[in-house]
N, C-alpha and C positions, 0 to 999 in steps of 0.2 A: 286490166285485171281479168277480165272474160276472155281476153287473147290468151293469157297463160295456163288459164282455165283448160282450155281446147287442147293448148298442146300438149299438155300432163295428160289429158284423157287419148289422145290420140297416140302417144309415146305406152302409154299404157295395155291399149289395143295392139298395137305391135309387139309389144313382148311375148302376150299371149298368144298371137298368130305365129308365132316365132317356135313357142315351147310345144305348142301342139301340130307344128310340121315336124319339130325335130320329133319326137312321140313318134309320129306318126311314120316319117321314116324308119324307124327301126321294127316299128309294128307289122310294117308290110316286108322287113326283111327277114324278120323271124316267119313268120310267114310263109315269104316263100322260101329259106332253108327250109323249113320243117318239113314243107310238102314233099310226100313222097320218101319221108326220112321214118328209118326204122334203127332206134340202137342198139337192136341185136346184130344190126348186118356189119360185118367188120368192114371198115370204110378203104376198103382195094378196088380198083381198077380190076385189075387181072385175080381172080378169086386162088389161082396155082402159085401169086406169089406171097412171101410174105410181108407186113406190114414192121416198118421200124418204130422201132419206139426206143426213144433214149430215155435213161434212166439218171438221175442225179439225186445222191442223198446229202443232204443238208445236215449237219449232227449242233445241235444247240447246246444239248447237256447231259453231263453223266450224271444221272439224278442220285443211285445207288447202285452198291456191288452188295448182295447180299451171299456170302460166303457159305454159309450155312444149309440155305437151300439153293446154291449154287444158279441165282437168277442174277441179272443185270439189268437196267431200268434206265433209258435214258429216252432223251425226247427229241426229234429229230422232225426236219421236214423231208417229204418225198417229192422227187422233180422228175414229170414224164413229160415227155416231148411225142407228140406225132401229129400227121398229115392225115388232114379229112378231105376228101378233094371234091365231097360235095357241098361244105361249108366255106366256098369260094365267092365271095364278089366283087362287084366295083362300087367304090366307096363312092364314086360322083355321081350313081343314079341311086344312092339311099344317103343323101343330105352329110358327106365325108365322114360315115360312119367308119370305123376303121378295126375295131375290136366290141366285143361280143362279150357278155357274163353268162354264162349259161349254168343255172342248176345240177346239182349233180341229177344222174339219171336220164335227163333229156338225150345226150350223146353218148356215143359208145364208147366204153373206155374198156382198156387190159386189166382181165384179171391175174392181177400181180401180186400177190401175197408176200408177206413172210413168211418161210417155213418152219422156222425153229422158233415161233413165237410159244411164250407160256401163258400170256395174255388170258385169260378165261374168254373174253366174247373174242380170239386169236384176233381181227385184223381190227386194231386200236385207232387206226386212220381217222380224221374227220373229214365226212365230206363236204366238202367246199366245192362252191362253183369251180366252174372249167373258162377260161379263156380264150378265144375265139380269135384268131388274127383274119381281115378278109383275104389273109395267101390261102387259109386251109390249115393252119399250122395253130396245133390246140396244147394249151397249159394246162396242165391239171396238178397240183401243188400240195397235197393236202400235209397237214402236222399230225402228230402223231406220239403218244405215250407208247413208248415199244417196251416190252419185257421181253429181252432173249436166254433160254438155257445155255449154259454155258460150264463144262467142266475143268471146274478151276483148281489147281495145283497149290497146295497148300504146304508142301515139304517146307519152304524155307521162309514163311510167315514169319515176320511182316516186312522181310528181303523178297520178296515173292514178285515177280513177274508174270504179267495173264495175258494171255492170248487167245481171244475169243473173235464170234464169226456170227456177221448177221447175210441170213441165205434169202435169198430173192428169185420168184423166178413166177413163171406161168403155171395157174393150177390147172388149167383145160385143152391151153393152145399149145401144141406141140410147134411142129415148123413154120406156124403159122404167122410167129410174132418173132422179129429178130431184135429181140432185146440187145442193146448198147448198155456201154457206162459211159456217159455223158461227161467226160472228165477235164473239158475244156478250161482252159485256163488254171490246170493243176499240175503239185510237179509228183515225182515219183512215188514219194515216199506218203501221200496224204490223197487216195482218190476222193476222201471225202470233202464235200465242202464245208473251209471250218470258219468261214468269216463270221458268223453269227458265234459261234462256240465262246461256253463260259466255262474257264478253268474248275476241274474239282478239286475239292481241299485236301483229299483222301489218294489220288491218283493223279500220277503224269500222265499225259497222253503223247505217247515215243512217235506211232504211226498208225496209220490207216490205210493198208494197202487196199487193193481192190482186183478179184481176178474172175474171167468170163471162162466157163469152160461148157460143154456141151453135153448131156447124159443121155442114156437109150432106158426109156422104159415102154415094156409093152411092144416091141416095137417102134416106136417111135421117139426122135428125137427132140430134148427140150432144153433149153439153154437156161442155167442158172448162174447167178451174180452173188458172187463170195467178197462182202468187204470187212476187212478183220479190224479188229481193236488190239493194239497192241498198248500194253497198261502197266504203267510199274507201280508200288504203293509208295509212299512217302512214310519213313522211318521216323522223322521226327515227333507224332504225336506217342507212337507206341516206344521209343528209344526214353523218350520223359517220364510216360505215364506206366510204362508194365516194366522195361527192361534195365533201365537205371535204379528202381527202388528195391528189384528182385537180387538186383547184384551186391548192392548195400546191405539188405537184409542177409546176405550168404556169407559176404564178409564180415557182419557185424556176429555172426554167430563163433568166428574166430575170438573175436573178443572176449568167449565167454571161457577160455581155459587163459585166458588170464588173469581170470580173478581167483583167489586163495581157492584150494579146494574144497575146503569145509562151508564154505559158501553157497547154501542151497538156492540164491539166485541166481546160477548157472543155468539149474535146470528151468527153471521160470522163462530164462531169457531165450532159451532155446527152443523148448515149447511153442512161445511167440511169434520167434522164427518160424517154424515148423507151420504151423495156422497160418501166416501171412505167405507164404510160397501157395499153401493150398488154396489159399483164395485165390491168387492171382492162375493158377491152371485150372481154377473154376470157371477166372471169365475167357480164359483160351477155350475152354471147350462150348462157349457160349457161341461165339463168332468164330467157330471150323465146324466141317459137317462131319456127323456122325461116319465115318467112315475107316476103314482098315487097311486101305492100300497105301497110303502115306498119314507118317505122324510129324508135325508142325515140328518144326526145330527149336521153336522157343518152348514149346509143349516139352520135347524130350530134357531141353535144359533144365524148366520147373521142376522134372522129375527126379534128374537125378540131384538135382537140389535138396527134396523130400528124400530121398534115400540117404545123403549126405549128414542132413540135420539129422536125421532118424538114427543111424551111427553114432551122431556124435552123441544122441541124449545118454546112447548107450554105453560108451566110454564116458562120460561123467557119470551115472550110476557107476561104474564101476571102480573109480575114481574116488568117490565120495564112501563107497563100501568100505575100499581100504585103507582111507583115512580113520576112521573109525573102528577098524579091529582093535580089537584086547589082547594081550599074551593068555588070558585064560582062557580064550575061545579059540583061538587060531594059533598055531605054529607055523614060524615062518623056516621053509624048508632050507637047504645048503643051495641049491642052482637057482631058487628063489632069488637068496641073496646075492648070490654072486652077480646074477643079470641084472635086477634092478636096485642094486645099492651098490656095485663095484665098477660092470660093465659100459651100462646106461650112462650113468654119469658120466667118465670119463667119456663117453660119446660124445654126451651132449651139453659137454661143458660147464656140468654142476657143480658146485660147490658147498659144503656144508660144514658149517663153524666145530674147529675144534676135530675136520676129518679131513684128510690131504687124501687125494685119489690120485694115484698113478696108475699107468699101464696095468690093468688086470690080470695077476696068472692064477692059475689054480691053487698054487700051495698060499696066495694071500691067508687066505683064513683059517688053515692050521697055523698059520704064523701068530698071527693076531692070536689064536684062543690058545699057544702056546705062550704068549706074552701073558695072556690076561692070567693064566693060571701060574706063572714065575708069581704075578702081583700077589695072587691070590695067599700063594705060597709065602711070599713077604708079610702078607698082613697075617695069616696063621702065625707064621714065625715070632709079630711081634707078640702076639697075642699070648702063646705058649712062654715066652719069654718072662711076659709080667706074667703070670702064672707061676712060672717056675721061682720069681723074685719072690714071691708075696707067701708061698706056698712054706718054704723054709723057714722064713721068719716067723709066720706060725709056729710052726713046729721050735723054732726053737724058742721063740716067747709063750710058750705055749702054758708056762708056769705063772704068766701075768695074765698072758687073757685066760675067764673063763668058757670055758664050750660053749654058752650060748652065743659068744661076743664069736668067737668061732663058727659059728655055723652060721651066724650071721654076715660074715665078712665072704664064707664061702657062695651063700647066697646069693650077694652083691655080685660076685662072677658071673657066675650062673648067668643071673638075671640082662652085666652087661654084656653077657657072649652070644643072649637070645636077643637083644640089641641091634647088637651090630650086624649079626645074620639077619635079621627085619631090613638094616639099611641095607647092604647087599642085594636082599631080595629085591626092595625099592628101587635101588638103581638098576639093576637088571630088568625090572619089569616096564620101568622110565623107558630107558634106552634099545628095550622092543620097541615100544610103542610108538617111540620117536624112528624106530627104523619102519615099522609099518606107516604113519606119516609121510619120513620122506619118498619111500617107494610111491607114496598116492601123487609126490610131487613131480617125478619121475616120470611118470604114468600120463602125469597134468602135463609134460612140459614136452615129451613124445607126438602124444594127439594136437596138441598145439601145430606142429610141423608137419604134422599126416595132414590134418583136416585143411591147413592153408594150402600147400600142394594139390589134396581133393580139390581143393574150391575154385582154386587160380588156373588147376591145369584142364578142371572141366567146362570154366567157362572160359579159356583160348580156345579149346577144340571145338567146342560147336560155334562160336563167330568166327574163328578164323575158318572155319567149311564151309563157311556162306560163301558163294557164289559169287551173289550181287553186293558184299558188303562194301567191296572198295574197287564196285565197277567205277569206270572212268566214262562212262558213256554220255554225252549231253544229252542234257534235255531239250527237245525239242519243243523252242516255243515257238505254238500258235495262236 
């Protein structure tokens, strides 16, 4: 029992002898790197050359596209690579030390900004240790919430395609630092690295190209790093939610000249119409930025939607006007009639009980009110007729009746001659009213065929001018 005693205590002691050489070597390698290390000095051999530094960006996630204020918000890591060549040693005289965590600050690192950040504190980086290999060769990796400006193109929303750029470069060192794109292990079309990358819900990500090019300010030359986001939207949440119930609501406004005309829930239903467009180019103008150089194409479709409906309320007011005239109040004129009780119809293949329409000419309706007054002349004639029967027979019964029974009998005329001109009138003024009626229907059954053509022909022209509606382009998955 005291033997096992020993060895646990002895096993014991060596662990700790153990932890505190390895300590201990890495104490005296920090140590001596640090001696004599300054990290303001840019770590060159030759102070005339410059230092490389490869660059690799990591993209995680497209967080948001805020269209509005024309920002973009994604989260990425940044991968610089370069050589310290006084952070070199040998791993067998400090206990096969091999790699290094170093604080940020301790070493000297490139200042590498973004320049088209909108960030408020701009450089959103965290700083994270640096890694330390014993060749000399240092990691510095940090993550990153980026917000970049970006001038996004909103003509053919939510068909829309963006093309945006995050700019990379040196804020101090001119030739001093030969900035790389690190793009090993990638193909053409993607200089980012997207193995981490989480698809967004909102946007395809087509490509990520990446270009190096070299600029003169001041005199002096600085190399910046252009890697682009190439972005399409995805149509399906806005195709469900804005654009298939806008188009219903346009057609369903059709439906509203086919209900009777005297029907004042026409106008109810159009109305409704009319409010439900407006809301929907309330929230287009929610998510597009106040701007005048381009208008959203789904924006211009809402609109002339609302010009559409706004039309039509106006032909059914008008519609429902004419239903409702009186012969005491309105006169319906001769070319009145002729275009919408002669013309019209036979266009539009209306029919109305008890009236045959054929090809329209001008002398129709002297013909017709030459017929009507032959009638008229018939029904005079019978009229005069029993008049002239009844009239003799008086006269010569005139010794059996006495004059009162006479004057009574003439009365009786009288009274059925103001009769029958009351029913005359009646029908006359019937048979306005029903011509004013049918021209309301005339008028209902015209707009009917304007307003569908409006509706149908303005919402082909603005999708079929989309662009991107029936591009064929894959998507690129990464």
């Amino acid at each position: 029992m005291r033997c096992i005693k020993n060895c646990i205590y002895f096993l014991f002691i060596f662990i700790i002898i153990s932890k505190v050489n390895s300590s201990d070597d890495e104490y005296r390698l920090l140590n001596d790197l640090r001696e004599g290390y300054d990290p303001i000095e840019r770590p060159v051999v030759n102070h005339h050359k410059p230092i490389e530094v490869k660059f690799r960006l990591l993209l995680q996630q497209l967080v948001d596209v805020d269209e509005k204020n024309q920002l973009i918000t994604l989260v990425a890591w940044i991968q610089y690579k370069w050589s310290d060549y006084k952070w070199k040693w040998d791993p067998e005289e400090y206990g096969n030390i091999t790699k290094l965590q170093i604080p940020h600050g301790v070493l000297w690192k490139p200042d590498i900004l973004l320049f088209n950040s909108a960030n408020e504190h701009f450089d959103s980086s965290f700083p994270v240790n640096m890694v330390v290999s014993n060749n000399g060769s240092v990691l510095f990796a940090p993550p990153g919430i980026m917000q970049i400006s970006c001038s996004l193109t909103m003509t053919w929303f939510p068909y829309d395609e963006q093309v945006c750029y995050l700019k990379f470069g040196s804020w101090t060192y001119a030739d001093k630092i030969d900035l790389q794109i690190d793009d090993f292990g990638l193909d053409d079309i993607h200089k980012m690295d997207l193995s981490y990358y989480v698809p967004n819900g909102e946007f395809d990500l087509l490509a990520t190209p990446a270009k190096r090019i070299q600029t003169t300010f001041e005199n002096e030359t600085y190399i910046e790093l252009y890697f682009h986001l190439h972005l399409k939207r995805r149509v399906l949440y806005y195709g469900i939610n804005w654009i298939l119930p806008s188009v219903l609501i346009s057609l369903s406004n059709i439906l509203g000249f086919t209900m009777p005309p005297e029907c004042g829930e026409k106008i109810t239903l159009q109305i409704t119409n009319l409010l439900s467009v407006t809301v929907f180019l309330g929230m287009v103008a929610e998510v597009t930025p106040p701007t005048s150089e381009s208008i959203p194409v789904i924006a211009a479709f809402f609109s002339l939607s609302i010009v559409i409906l706004g039309l039509s309320i106006f032909a059914t007011l008008i519609i429902i006007n004419i239903f409702f005239r009186h012969p005491r109040s309105h006169v319906m004129g001769e070319w009145t009639h002729f275009i919408f009780l002669e013309w019209l119809p036979w266009l539009l293949l209306m029919s109305r009980p008890e009236h045959t329409f054929k090809k329209p000419k001008k002398s129709k309706r002297n013909e017709t009110d030459e017929e009507n007054g032959n009638g008229d002349e018939e029904k005079q004639s019978i009229y005069e007729s029993a008049e002239n029967h009844v009239r003799p027979r008086l006269l010569i019964n005139s010794q059996v009746f006495n004059e009162p029974a006479i004057q009574c009998l003439e009365d009786i005329i009288t009274l059925l001659r103001k009769f029958q001109t009351k029913l005359e009138e009646d029908e006359e003024e019937e048979e306005q009213i029903m011509n004013w009626r049918f021209m309301a229907m005339v008028i209902d059954r015209l707009s009917l065929f304007l307003f569908t053509a409006l509706i149908l022909g303005t919402t082909g022209i603005v999708f079929l001018a989309t662009p991107k509606l029936f591009s064929a382009d894959p998507i690129i998955d990464v």
